[in-house]
C-alpha positions in Angstrom: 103.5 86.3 70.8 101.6 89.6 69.9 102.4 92.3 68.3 100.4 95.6 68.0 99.9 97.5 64.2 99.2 100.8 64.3 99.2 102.2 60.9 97.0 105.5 59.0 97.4 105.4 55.7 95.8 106.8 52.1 94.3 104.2 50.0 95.8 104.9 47.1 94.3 103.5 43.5 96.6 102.1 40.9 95.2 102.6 37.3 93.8 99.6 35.9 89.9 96.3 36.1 87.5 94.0 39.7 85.9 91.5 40.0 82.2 93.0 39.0 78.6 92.3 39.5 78.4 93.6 36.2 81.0 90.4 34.6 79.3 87.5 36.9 75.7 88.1 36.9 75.1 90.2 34.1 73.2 93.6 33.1 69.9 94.1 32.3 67.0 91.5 32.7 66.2 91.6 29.1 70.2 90.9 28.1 70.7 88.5 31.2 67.0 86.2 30.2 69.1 86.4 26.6 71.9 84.5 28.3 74.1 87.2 28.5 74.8 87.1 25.0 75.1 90.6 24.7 77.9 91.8 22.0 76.1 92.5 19.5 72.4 92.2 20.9 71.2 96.2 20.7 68.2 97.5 22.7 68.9 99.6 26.3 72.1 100.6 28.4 73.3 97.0 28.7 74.9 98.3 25.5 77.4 100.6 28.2 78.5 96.4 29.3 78.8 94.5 27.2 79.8 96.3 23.7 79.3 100.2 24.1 78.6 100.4 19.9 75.5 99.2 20.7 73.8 102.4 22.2 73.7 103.5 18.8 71.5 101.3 18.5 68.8 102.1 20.9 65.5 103.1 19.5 64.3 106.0 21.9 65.9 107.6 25.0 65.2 106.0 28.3 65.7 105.6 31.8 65.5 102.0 33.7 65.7 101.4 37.0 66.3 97.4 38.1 66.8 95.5 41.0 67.5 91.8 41.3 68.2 89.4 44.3 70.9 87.0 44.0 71.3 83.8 46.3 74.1 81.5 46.1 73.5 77.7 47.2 76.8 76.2 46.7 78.1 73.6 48.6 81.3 71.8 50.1 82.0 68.6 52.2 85.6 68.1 53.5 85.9 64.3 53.0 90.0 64.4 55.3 89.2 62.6 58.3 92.5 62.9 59.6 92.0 67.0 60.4 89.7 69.5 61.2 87.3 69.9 58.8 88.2 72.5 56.0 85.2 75.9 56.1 84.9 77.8 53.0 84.5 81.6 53.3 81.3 83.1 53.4 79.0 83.9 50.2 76.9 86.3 51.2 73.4 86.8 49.7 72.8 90.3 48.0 70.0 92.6 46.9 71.3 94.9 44.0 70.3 97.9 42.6 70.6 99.1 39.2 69.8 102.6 37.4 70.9 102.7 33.3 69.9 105.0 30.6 70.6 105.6 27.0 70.4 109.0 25.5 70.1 110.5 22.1 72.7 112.6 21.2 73.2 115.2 18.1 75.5 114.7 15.2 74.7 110.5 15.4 76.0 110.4 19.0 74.4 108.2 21.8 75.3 108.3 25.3 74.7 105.6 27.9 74.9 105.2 32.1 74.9 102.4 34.6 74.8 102.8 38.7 74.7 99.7 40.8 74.9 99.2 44.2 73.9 95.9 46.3 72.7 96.0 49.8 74.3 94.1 52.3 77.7 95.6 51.4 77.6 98.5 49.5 80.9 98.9 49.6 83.0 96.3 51.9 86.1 94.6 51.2 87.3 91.5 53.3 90.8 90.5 52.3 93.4 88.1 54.7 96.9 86.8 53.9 97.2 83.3 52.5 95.1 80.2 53.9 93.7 77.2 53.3 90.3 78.1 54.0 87.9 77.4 50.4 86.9 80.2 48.4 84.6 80.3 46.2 86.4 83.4 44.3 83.8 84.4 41.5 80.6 84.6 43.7 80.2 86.5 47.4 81.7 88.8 48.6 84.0 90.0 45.8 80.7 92.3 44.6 80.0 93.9 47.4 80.9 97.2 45.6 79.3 100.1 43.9 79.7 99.7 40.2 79.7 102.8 37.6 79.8 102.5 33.9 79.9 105.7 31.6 79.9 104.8 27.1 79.4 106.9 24.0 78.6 105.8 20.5 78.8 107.3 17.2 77.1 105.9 14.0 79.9 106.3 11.4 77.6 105.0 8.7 74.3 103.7 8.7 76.1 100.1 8.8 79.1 100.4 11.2 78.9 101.6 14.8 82.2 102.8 17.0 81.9 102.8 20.7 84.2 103.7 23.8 83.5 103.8 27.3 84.7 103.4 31.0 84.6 101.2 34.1 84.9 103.1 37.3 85.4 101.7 41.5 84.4 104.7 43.5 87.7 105.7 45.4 87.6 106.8 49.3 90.1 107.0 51.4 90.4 105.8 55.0 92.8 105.2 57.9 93.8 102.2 58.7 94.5 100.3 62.2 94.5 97.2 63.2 95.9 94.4 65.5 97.0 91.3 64.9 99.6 88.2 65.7 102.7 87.7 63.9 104.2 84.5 65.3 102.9 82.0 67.5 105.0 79.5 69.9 105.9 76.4 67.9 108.4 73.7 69.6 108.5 71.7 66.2 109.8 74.7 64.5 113.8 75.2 64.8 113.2 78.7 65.4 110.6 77.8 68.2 107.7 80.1 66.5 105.6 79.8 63.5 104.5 82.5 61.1 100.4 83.1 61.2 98.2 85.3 59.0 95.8 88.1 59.8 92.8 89.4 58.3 92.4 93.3 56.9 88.8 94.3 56.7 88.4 97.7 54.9 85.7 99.9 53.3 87.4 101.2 49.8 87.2 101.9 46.0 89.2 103.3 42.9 90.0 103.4 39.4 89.2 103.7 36.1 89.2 100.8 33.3 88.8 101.3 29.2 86.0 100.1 27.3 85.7 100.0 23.1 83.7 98.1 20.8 82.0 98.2 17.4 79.1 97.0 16.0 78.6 96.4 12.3 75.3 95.5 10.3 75.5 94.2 7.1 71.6 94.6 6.7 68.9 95.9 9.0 68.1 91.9 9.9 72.1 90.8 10.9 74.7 92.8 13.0 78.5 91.2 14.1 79.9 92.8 17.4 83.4 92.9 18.9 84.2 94.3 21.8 86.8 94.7 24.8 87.1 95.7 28.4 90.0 96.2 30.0 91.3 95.0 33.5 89.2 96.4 36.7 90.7 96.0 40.3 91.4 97.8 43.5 94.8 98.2 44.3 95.7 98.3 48.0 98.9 99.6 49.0 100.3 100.8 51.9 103.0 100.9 54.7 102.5 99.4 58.3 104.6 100.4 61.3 104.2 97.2 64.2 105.7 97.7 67.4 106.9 94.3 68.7 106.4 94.0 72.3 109.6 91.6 73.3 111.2 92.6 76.3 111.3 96.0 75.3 109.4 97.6 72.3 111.0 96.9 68.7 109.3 98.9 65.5 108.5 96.8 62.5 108.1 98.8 59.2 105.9 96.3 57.0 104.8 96.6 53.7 100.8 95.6 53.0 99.7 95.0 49.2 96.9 93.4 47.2 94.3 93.0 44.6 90.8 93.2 45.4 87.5 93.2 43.3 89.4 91.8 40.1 88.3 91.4 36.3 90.5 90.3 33.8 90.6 92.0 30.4 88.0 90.6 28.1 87.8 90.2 25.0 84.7 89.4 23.0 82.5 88.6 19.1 79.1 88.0 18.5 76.2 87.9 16.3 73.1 88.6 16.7 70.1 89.4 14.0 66.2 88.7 12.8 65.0 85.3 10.9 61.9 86.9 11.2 60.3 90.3 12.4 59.1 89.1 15.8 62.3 87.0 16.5 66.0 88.0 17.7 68.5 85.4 18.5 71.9 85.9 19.7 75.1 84.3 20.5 78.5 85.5 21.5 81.8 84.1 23.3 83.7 86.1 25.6 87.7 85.1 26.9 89.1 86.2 30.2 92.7 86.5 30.9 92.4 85.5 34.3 95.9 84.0 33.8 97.5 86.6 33.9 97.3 86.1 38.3 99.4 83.7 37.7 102.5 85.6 38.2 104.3 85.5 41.4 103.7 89.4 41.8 100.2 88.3 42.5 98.8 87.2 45.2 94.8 87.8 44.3 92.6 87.5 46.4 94.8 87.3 49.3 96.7 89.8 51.2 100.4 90.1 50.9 102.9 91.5 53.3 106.5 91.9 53.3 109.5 93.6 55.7 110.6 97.1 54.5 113.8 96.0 56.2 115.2 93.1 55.3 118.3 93.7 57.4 116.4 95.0 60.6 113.9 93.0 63.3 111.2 92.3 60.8 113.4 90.9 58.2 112.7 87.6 60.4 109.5 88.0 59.6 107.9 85.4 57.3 104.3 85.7 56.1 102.3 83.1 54.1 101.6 83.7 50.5 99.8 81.3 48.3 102.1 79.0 46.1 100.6 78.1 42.3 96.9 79.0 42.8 95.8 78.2 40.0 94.8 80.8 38.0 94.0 80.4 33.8 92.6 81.8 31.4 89.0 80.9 30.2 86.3 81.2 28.0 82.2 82.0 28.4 79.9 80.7 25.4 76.8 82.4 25.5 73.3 82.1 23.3 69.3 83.1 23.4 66.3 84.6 21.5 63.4 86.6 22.3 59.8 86.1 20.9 57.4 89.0 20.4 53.9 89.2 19.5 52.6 90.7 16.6 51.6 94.3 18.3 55.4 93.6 20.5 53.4 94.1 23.5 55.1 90.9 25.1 58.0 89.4 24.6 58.9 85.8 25.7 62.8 85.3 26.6 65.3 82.0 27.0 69.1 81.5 27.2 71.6 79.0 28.1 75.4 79.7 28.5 78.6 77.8 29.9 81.8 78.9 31.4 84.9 76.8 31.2 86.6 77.4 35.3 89.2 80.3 35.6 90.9 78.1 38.6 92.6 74.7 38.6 92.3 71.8 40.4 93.8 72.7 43.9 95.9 69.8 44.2 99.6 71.2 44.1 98.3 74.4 45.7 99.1 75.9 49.6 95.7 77.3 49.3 92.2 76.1 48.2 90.8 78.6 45.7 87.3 77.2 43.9 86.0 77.6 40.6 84.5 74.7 38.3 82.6 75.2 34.7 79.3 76.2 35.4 76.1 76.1 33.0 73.5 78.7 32.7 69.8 78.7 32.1 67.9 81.4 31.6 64.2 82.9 31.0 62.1 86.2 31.2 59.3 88.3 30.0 58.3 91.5 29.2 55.2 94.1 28.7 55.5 97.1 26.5 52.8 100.2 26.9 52.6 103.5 24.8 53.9 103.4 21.0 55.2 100.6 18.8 58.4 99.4 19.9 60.9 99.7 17.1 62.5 96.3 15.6 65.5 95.9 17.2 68.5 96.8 15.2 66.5 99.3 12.8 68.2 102.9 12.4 66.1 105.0 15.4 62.7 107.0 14.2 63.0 110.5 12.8 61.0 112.7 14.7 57.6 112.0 14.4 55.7 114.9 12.2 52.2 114.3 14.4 51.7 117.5 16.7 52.1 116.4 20.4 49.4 115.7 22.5 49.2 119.0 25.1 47.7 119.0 28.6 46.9 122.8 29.3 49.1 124.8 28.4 51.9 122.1 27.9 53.2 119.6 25.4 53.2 116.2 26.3 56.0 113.9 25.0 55.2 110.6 23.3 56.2 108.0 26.1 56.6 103.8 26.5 56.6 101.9 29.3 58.2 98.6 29.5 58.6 96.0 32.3 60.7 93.3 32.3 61.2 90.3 34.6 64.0 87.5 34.9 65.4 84.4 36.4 68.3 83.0 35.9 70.2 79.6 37.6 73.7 78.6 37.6 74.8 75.5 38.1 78.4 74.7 39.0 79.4 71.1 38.3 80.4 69.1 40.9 84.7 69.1 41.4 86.9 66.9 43.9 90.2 67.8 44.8 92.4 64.7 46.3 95.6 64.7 47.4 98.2 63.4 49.6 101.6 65.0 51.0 104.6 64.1 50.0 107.8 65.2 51.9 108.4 68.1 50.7 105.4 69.0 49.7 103.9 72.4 50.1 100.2 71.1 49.5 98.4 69.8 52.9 96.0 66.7 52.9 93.0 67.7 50.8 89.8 65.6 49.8 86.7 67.1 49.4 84.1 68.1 46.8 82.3 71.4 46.1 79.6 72.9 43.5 76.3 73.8 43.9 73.9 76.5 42.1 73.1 80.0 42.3 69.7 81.7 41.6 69.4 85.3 40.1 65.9 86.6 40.0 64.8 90.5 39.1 62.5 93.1 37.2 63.1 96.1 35.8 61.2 99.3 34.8 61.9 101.5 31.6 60.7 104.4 30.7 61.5 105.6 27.1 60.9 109.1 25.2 
């Protein structure tokens, strides 16, 4: 039986945290070939990230532009013989984009700016009401989104650093309309039909999401760092009107709501700091509250629907909605150094890192969401031009009392130029899922096994005045 949706409709944004590049694959090549230990690790716009303190903290003003090519390689076999074999969703391959800068401010202030956008995908959501198809919910598609961070920072004293900042989704607004099939002939049922889902594909974006931090160094060689982000997501909401074709036409008034592009609220401490002049190292651990999907309000990252008249034609209606997905809390430990020589023209970069899974085993679930721990390795180099690069951490350069250079008539500013290049791998550990139904049971047959890797490769290009 079909039914025909016609529905136009405002996207409208609830105020809250998504599911970000930004959170999964990092920001900056120099942070990122750190291992992402960024808290308390100062130096460029990352800073806006990971602990917006930090920009107080950078030595000159600059402007970077990045770009980095991610590939995901990450596998599943379906080991149930006795159905069709399982198909996880799509993860899609992305080029992304990445423009940052940090600016000096009067009165101790610093400013700092990130825009990223990825290319295929800009800006594409793909959403559809409870399955059992796998999903591999922290890579793919969920960061196919433009990405906007704004921070400030204000040097308090010349040991403590305050920061506060925001996380934006860029909102647009779209009609909606769609068709799709509500219930499907089924003899074994008692009411001779069975409920199916549909899929929603829609172009959108919203909301705003705090960020603070500070930053604290005891001496000019040692700095602790806390900082938190709050929680990031698209919130789609809106009312559908179906006309059910029976034998004459019947309207449905449906209600359509769900989470999309989610990030928990974070909350992380670090330390990073000099043993000796031409060496930082860094570490930091970071906790999500992914667990907070577990409520049965949620249905992330599915679709949800439900009748806006219980009591009329569509209060028959059921549609699927996933039952104890799985969702938890978890934790990301992160660690790296960087090696310069003498003159801090190069710099030599490693980092390792490991993420406990924000998903269950899918056992007792109706739908297969994957996660597992992953490890992280990481490596990168860079080459500085112009003037001396300041020691990370030190209070920025007065001005300098030298007169500028001048080209004719004008002066010319005292300029560095720094590039920067990364890889980074991460390896998700191999999971199985096995289990059998019970009567009763609202978990189908599953066996099968997933992990696999994904590569991160970029450069970047900084200019600095």
């Amino acid at each position: 039986m079909v039914f025909r949706c016609l529905c136009v409709a405002a996207l409208v944004p609830g105020v809250a945290y998504a599911n970000t590049p930004d959170d999964v694959y990092g920001v900056s090549p120099r942070t990122i070939a750190m291992g992402g230990a960024g808290t308390a690790l100062p130096g460029d716009h990352a800073a806006t990230h990971y602990n917006p303190a930090g920009l107080a903290h950078c030595q000159a003003s600059s402007l970077a532009l990045d770009v980095s090519y991610l590939a995901h390689r990450l596998s599943f076999t379906d080991e149930n013989t006795a159905s069709e074999p399982l198909v996880p969703k799509r993860t899609r391959n992305q080029t992304r984009f990445a423009l940052g800068s940090c600016l000096a401010l009067p009165f101790d202030l610093s400013a700092g700016f990130m825009l990223g956008f990825g290319t295929p995908g800009a800006l594409a959501l793909d959403q559809q009401t409870a399955n059992e198809t796998p999903n591999y919910v922290m890579y793919g598609e969920p960061h196919q989104q433009v990405s906007f961070a704004l921070g400030f920072s204000w040097r308090a004293t010349q040991q403590l650093s305050i920061g506060a900042g925001i996380a934006a989704l860029i909102k647009s607004e779209l009609p909606l309309t769609a068709d799709f099939p509500i219930l499907e002939p089924d003899p074994a049922d008692p009411s001779g039909y069975r409920p199916v889902g549909f899929s929603l594909g829609i172009g959108m974006g919203a909301m705003l999401a705090p960020r603070l931090g500070v930053l604290y160094a005891p001496s000019s060689r040692f700095r602790v760092g806390a900082a938190y982000r709050g929680a990031l997501y698209h919130d789609l909401d809106v009312d559908a009107y179906i006309t059910a074709k029976l034998i004459v036409e019947i309207p449905v008034p449906v209600h359509v709501d769900s989470l999309g592009w989610f990030s928990p609220r974070q909350f992380s401490v670090g330390a990073s700091g000099e043993p000796t002049p031409n060496l930082t190292l860094t570490a930091d651990v970071t906790y999500y509250r992914w667990g907070e999907l577990r409520t049965n309000a949620s249905s992330y990252p599915f679709l949800n629907m439900y009748s806006l008249d219980p009591e009329g034609a569509s209060g028959a209606l059921v549609f699927p909605r996933p039952v104890r997905s799985g969702w938890k809390n978890n934790v990301a430990w992160r660690a790296g150094g960087e090696l310069r020589t003498r003159d801090d023209t190069v710099a030599v970069r490693g980092g390792l890192g490991y993420r406990t899974p924000a998903v269950n085993s899918a056992e007792d679930s109706n739908v297969n969401l994957l996660d597992g721990p992953v490890v992280t390795a990481s490596a990168g180099i860079a080459w500085h031009a112009g003037r001396r690069a300041a020691a990370p951490g030190a209070p920025r350069p007065a001005a300098s009392a030298t007169p500028p250079r001048r080209w004719w008539r004008y002066e010319l500013p005292d300029v560095s130029f720094t590039v920067d290049a990364f890889v980074r791998v991460d390896h998700m550990i191999e999971q199985r899922v096995d289990h059998a139904t019970a009567p009763g049971d609202i978990a189908p047959d599953k066996h099968y096994r997933f992990g696999g890797d994904v590569f991160q490769f970029g450069a970047m290009a900084t200019l600095a005045w």
